[in-house]
C-alpha positions in Angstrom: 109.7 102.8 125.6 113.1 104.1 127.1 115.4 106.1 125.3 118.6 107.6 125.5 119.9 111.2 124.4 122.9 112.0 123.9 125.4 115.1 123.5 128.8 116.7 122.7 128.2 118.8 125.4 127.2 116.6 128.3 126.5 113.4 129.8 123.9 111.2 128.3 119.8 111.8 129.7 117.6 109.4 130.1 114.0 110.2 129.2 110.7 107.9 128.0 108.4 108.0 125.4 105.3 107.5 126.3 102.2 106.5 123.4 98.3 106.6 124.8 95.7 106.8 122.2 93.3 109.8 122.7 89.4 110.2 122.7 89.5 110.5 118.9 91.1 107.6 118.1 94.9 109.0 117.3 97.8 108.2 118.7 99.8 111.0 121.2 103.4 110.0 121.8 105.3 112.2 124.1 108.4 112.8 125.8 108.4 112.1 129.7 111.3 112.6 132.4 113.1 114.8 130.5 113.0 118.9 129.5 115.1 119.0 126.1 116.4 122.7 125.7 117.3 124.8 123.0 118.7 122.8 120.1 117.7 119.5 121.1 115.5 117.2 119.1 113.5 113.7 120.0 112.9 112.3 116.1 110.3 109.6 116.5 109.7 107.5 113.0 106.4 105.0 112.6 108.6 102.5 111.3 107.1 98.8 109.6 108.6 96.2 110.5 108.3 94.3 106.9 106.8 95.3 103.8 106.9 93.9 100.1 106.5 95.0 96.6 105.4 93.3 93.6 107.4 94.4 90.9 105.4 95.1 87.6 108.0 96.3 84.6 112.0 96.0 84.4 114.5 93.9 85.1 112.5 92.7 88.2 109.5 91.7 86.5 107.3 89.2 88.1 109.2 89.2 91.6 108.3 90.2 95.0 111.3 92.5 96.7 110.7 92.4 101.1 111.6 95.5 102.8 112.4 95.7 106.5 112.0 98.8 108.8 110.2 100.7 106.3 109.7 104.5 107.7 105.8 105.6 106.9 105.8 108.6 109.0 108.6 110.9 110.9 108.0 113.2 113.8 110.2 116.3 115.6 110.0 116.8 119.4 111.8 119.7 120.6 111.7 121.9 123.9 108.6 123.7 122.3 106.8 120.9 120.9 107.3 117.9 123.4 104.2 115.9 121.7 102.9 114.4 118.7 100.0 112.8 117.2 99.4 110.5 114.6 96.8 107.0 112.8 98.5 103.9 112.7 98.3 102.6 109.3 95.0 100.3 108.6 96.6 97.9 106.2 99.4 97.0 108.6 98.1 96.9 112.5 101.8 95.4 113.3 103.7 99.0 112.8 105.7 99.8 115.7 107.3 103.5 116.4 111.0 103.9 117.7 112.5 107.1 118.7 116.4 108.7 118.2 117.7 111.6 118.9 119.6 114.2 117.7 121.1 117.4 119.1 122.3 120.6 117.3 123.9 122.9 119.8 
């Protein structure tokens, strides 16, 4: 997956984020081509793509609501920590992870 950073300060950077799963099983997404420095931030969200709810009690009683890019888990890269690792959920094999960035200078 390619991504784009962006600053105030300077031009955009180009980096990619790379996800392998490891020898136990988890997922390790890191940061490639790029070396973030102090004050910048990769945040990566396990985001599913469609969800629903069946509503129990109130005014939506009896209905089903559908939910769309539904974040389950969120992640910080920064120059220190340029990795993560994480389960994909079991009920829902169709998650997907994006990454955004966000700098703080």
């Amino acid at each position: 997956m390619d991504a784009v950073i962006s600053s105030s300060v300077e031009e955009n950077k180009s980096f990619e984020l790379d996800a392998k799963i490891n020898t136990n099983g988890k997922i390790i997404a890191s940061i490639k081509n790029i070396k973030l420095v102090k004050g910048e931030m990769v945040l990566i969200a396990l985001v599913q793509k469609q969800a629903s709810t069946k509503v129990k009690r109130g005014e939506n009683a009896g209905k089903e609501l559908m939910h769309v890019n539904v974040v389950k888990e969120f992640f910080v890269l920064t120059e220190n920590k340029n990795f993560t690792l994480f389960n994909l959920p079991v009920k829902n094999p169709y998650a997907i992870f994006s990454g955004c960035i966000d700098t703080k200078h």
